[in-house]
C-alpha positions in Angstrom: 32.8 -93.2 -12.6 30.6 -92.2 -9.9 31.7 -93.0 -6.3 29.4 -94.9 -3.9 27.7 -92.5 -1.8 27.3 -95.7 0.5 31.2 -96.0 0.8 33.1 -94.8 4.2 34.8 -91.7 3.6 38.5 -91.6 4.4 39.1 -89.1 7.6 35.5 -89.1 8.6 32.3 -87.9 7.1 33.6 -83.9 8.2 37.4 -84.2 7.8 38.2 -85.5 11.4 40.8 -88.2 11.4 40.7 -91.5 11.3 40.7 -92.6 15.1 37.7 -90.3 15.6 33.9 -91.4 16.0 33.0 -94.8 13.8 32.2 -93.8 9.9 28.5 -93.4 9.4 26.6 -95.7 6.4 24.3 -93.4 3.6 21.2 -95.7 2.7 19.2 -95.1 -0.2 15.6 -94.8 -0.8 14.2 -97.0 -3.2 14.2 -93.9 -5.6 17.7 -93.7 -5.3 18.0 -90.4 -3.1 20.1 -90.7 -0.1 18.9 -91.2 3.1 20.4 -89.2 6.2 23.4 -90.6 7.7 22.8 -93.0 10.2 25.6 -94.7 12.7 27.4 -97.9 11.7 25.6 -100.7 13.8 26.5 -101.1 17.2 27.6 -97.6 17.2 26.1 -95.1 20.0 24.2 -92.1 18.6 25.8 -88.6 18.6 24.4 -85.7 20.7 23.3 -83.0 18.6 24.6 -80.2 20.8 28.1 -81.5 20.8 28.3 -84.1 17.8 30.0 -83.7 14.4 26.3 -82.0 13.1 26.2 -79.0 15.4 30.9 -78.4 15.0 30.1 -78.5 11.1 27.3 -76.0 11.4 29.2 -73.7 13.7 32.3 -73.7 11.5 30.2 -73.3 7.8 28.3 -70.0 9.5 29.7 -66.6 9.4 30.7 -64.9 13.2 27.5 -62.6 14.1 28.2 -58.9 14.4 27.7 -57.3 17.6 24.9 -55.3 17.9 25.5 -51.6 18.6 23.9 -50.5 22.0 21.3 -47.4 21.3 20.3 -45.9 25.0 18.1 -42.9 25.1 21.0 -40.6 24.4 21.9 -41.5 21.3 21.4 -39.6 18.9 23.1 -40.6 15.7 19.3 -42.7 14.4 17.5 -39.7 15.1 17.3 -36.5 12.8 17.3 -33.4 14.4 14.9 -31.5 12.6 12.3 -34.0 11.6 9.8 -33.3 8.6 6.4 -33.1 9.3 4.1 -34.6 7.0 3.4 -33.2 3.5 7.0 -30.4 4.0 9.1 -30.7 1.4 13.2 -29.7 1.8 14.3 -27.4 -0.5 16.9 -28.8 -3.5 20.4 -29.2 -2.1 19.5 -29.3 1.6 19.7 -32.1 4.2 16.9 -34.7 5.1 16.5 -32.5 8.7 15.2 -29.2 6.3 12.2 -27.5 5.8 11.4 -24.5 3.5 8.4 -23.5 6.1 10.9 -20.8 7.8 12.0 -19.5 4.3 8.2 -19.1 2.6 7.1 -17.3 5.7 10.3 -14.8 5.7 9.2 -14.2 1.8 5.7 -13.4 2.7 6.5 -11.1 5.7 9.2 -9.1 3.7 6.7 -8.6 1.1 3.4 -7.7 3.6 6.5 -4.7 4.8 7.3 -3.5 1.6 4.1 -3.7 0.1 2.6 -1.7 3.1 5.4 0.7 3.3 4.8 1.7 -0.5 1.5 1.8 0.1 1.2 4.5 3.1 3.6 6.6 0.8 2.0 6.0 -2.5 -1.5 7.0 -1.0 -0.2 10.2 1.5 1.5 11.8 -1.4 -1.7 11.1 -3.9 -4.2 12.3 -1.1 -1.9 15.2 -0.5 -2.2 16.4 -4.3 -5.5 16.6 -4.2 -6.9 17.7 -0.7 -3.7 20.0 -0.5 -5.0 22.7 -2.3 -8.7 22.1 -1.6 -8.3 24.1 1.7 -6.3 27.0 0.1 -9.4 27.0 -3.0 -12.2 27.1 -0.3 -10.0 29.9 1.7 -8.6 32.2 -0.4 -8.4 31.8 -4.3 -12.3 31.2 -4.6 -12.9 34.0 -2.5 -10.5 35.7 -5.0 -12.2 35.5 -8.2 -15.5 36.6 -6.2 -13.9 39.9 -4.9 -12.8 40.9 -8.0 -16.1 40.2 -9.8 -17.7 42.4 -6.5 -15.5 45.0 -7.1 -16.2 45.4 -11.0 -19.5 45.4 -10.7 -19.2 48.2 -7.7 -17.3 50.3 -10.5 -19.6 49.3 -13.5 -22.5 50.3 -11.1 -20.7 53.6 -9.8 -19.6 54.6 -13.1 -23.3 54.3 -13.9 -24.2 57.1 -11.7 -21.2 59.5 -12.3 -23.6 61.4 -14.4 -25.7 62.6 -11.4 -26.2 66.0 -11.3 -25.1 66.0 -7.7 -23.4 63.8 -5.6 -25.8 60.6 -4.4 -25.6 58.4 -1.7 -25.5 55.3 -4.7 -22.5 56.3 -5.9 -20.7 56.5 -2.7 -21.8 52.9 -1.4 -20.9 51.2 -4.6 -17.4 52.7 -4.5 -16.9 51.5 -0.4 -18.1 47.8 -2.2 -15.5 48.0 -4.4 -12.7 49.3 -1.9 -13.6 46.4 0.9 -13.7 44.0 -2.2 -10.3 44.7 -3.2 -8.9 44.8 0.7 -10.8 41.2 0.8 -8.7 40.0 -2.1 -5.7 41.5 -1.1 -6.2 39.6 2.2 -7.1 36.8 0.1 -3.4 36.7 -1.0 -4.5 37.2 -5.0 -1.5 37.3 -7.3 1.3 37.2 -4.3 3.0 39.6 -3.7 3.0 41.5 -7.2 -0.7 41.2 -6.5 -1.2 42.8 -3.9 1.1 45.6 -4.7 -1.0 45.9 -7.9 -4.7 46.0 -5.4 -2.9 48.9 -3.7 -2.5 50.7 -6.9 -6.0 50.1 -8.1 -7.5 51.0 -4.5 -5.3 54.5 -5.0 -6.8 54.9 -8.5 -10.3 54.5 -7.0 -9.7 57.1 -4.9 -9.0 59.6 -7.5 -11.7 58.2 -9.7 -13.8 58.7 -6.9 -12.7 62.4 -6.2 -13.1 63.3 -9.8 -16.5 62.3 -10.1 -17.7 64.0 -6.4 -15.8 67.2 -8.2 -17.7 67.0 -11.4 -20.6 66.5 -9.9 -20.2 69.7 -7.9 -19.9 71.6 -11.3 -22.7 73.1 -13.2 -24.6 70.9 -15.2 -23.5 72.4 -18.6 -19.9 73.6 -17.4 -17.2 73.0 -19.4 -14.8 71.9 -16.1 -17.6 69.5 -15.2 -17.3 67.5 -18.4 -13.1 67.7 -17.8 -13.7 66.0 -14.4 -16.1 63.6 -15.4 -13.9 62.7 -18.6 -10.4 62.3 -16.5 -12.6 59.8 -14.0 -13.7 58.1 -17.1 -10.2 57.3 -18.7 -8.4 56.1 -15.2 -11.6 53.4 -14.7 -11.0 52.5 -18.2 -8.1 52.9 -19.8 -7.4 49.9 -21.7 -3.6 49.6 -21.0 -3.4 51.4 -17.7 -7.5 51.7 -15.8 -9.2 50.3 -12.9 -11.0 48.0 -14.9 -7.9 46.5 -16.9 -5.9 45.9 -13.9 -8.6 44.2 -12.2 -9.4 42.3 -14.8 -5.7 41.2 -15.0 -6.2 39.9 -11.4 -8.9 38.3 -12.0 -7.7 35.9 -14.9 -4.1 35.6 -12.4 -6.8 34.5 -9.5 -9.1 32.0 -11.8 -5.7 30.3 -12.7 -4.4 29.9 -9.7 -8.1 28.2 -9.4 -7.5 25.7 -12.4 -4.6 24.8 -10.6 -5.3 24.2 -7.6 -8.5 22.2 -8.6 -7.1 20.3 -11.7 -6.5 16.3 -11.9 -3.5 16.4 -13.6 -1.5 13.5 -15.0 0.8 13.0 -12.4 -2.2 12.8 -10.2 -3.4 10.0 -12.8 -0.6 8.5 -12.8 -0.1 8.2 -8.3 -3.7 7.4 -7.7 -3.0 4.2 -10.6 0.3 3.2 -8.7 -1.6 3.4 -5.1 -5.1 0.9 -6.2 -2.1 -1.6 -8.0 -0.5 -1.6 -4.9 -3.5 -2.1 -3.1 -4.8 -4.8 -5.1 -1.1 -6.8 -4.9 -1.3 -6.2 -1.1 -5.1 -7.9 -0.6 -3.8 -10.2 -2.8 -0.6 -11.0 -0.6 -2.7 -11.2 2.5 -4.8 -13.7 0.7 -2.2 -15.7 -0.2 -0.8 -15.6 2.8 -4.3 -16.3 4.7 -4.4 -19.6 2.6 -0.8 -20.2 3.5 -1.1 -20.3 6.8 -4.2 -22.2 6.4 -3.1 -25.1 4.2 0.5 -24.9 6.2 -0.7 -24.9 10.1 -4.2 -26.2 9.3 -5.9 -23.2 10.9 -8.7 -21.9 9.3 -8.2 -17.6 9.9 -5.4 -15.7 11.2 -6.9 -13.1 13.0 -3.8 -10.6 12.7 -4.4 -11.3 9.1 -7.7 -10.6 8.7 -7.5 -7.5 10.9 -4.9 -6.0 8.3 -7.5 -6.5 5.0 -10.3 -5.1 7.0 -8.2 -2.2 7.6 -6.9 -2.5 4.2 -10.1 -2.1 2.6 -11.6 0.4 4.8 -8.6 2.5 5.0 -8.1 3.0 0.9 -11.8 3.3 0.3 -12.6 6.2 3.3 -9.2 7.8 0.9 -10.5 7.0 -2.1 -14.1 8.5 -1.4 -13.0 11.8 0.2 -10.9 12.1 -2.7 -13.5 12.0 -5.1 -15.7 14.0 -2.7 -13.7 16.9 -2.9 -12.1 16.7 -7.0 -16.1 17.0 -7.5 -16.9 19.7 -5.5 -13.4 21.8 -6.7 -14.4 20.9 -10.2 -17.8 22.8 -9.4 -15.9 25.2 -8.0 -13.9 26.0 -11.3 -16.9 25.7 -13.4 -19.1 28.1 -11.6 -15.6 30.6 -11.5 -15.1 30.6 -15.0 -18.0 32.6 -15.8 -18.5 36.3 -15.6 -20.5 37.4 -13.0 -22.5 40.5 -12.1 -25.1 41.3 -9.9 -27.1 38.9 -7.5 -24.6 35.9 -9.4 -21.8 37.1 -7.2 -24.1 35.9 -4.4 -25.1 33.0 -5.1 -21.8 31.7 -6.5 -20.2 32.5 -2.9 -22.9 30.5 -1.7 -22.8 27.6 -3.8 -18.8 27.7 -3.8 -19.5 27.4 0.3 -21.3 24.5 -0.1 -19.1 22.8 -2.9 -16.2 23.3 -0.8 -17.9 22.2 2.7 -15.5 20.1 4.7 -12.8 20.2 2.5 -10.6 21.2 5.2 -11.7 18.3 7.4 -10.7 16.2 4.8 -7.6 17.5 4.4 -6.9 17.1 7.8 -7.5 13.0 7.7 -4.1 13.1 5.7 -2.1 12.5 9.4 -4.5 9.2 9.5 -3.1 7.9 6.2 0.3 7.5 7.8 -1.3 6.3 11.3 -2.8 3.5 9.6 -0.2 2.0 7.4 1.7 1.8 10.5 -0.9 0.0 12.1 -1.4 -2.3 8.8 2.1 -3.0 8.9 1.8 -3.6 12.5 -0.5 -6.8 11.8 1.2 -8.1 9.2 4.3 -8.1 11.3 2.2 -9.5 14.4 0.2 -12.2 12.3 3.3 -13.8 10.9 6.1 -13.4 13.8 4.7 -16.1 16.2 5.0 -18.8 13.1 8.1 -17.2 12.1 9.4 -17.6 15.5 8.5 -21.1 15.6 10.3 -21.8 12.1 13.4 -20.5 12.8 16.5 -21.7 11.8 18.5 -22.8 14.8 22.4 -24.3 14.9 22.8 -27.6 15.2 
C-alpha cells in the first residue's frame, strides 16, 4: 500500500525530532505530482539561510577540497624543457625532450668525418698523379731524349769513321754524344747502376773515338788502318757488350721509368672513385643539412653552410681539372717517348714534351692547398652548426 505523501512524517520532514519546527503539508497538483512543501497554517515561514532546506543541503554535499596555492615559484605545473611546436620526443623519453640536440650532433659528426676522409682521400689521389709529373718533366723525359741524342751522335760519327783523315764532323758528333750521356747521367737514368753503366759507355767512347782518329791517320789501303777502324767498329757495336747495346739498354730502363711515372693505374682508379663518392655524400650531407636547419629553425640559408659547398665544389673541381690537365699531357709525354727518334725529331720532341709538361710543377705544388682547404671546409661545417648546437644542449635538470 502506498503511503500518503500528504501525511506528517514522524521526527520531521529531515529527521529532527519531534519538538522541532511544525510538520510541513505536501499538496498535490491536479495531475497528481507533489507540490513543494509548504508550512502547516499558521505556521511562520523558514529562512532559507538557516532553515531545515539549506542544514539538508549542507549535510547531503561532499566537504570541498582546498585548493593548492600556485605563486610564481612553483614549479611542479610547469615542464622544464617545453616542446616547441611540430618537435617530437624521442621513444622512451620524458614529455620535457626533444631530439633537436641529437639530429644536429648526428649531422655535425658526419660533416667531420666526411670532410676528414675527404682531404685524405683527395691528397693521396692528387699526390699519385702530380707526384711524378715533376720528376717526368725534370729528369726521366729528358732521359729518353739524351739517350736518343747520343745514338744518333754515334750513328752519325760512325758514319764518318771512314774519312780518309780526321774531320771536324766526326769530332762534334762524338762531343754530342759525350754531353748527352753526362745530361742523362745528371738526369739520374737508371739510379745508381745507371750511372755507373753511362760512365762505362762514356770511357768506351773514348777509345772508340781514339781508334778511329788512329785509323784515320793510317794510309788509305794499310792493313793497320783497317785493324783500327774494325776494333772501333766492334766496341760501338758489339751486340752483348758495345756502345750502342748499352745505351740502348738505358734507354728502354729510362722509357719505363716513363710508363711509370705517367700511368693511371688501378689503384689510382680505384682512389680517384672513393674521393668523387665521398664528395657526392658530403654535398649531399650539407644539403640535407641546409634543409634541416631550414625546416627546423625556419631560416631560409645558413651561410656557414653554404660557404662549405661553395668551397666544396670549387675545391674538388680546381683538383679534379689539374689532374686531368697533367694525366693528358704525361700521356703525350709517353706516346711521343715511345718512338725511336733520330735527327731533327729529337728536337722537336724536347720541344713538344716542354710544352706537354708546362706547369706541371705548379700543379704539383697546389697539393699543400688540398690539406689547407679541408681544414677550412671542416672549419664551416663546425662553425655553421655549433651556435644551434649550443642552443640544443642537453642541460641537468
Amino acid at each position: 500500500m502506498t503511503p500518503d505523501p500528504t501525511a506528517p512524517r514522524p521526527g520531521g520532514p529531515y529527521g529532527t525530532p519531534a519538538s522541532g519546527p511544525p510538520p510541513t503539508t505536501r499538496a498535490t497538483d491536479p495531475h497528481g505530482t507533489p507540490a513543494p512543501d509548504t508550512p502547516a497554517p499558521g505556521t511562520p515561514a523558514a529562512d532559507p539561510r538557516t532553515g531545515p532546506h539549506r542544514a539538508g543541503h549542507l549535510r547531503a554535499s561532499a566537504p570541498a577540497r582546498p585548493l593548492r596555492p600556485q605563486g610564481p615559484l612553483d614549479r611542479s605545473a610547469r615542464p622544464l624543457h617545453p616542446l616547441r611546436p611540430g618537435r617530437r620526443p624521442p621513444a622512451g623519453a620524458g614529455p620535457g625532450a626533444s631530439t633537436t640536440a641529437h639530429d644536429l650532433s648526428v649531422r655535425h659528426r658526419l660533416l667531420l668525418v666526411l670532410s676528414a676522409l675527404l682531404t685524405l682521400s683527395l691528397f693521396l689521389s692528387y699526390e699519385g698523379v702530380h707526384g711524378d709529373a715533376d720528376p717526368l718533366r725534370t729528369s726521366s723525359a729528358p732521359a729518353v731524349l739524351s739517350i736518343d741524342t747520343a745514338l744518333y751522335a754515334l750513328d752519325q760519327a760512325q758514319r764518318d769513321a771512314g774519312a780518309a783523315a780526321p774531320t771536324s764532323d766526326f769530332q762534334k758528333q762524338i762531343s754530342v754524344a759525350a754531353q748527352s750521356l753526362a745530361a742523362a747521367a745528371g738526369d739520374g737514368v737508371g739510379g745508381p747502376a745507371g750511372r755507373q753503366a753511362l760512365q762505362t759507355v762514356a770511357g768506351l767512347i773514348t777509345v772508340y773515338a781514339v781508334k778511329v782518329q788512329q785509323a784515320q791517320l793510317q794510309p788509305a789501303d794499310s792493313v793497320l788502318r783497317e785493324a783500327y777502324l774494325s776494333y772501333a767498329t766492334s766496341v760501338l757495336t758489339d751486340q752483348g757488350s758495345g756502345i750502342q747495346a748499352r745505351l740502348t739498354g738505358l734507354r728502354a730502363e729510362a722509357r719505363a721509368a716513363v710508363h711509370g711515372q705517367s700511368s693511371f693505374g688501378a689503384w689510382l682508379w680505384c682512389g680517384w672513385t672513393v674521393t668523387l663518392l665521398l664528395a657526392v655524400a658530403l654535398a649531399a650531407a650539407l644539403l640535407e643539412t641546409q634543409l634541416f636547419l631550414r625546416r627546423r629553425f625556419r631560416r631560409r640559408y645558413n651561410r656557414a653552410l653554404l660557404a662549405a659547398g661553395t668551397l666544396l665544389t670549387a675545391w674538388v673541381v680546381t683538383a679534379l681539372l689539374f689532374t686531368v690537365w697533367t694525366h693528358r699531357g704525361m700521356a703525350r709525354t709517353r706516346t711521343l717517348l715511345d718512338r725511336p727518334l733520330t735527327g731533327p725529331l729529337i728536337t722537336d720532341a724536347g720541344r713538344n714534351t716542354a710544352s706537354y709538361l708546362a706547369h706541371t710543377g705548379f700543379r704539383a705544388s697546389a697539393a699543400v692547398w688540398i690539406l689547407i682547404g679541408g681544414i677550412l671546409l671542416m672549419a664551416l661545417a663546425e662553425t655553421g652548426l655549433r651556435r644551434h648546437i649550443d642552443d640544443y644542449r642537453f642541460r641537468p635538470r
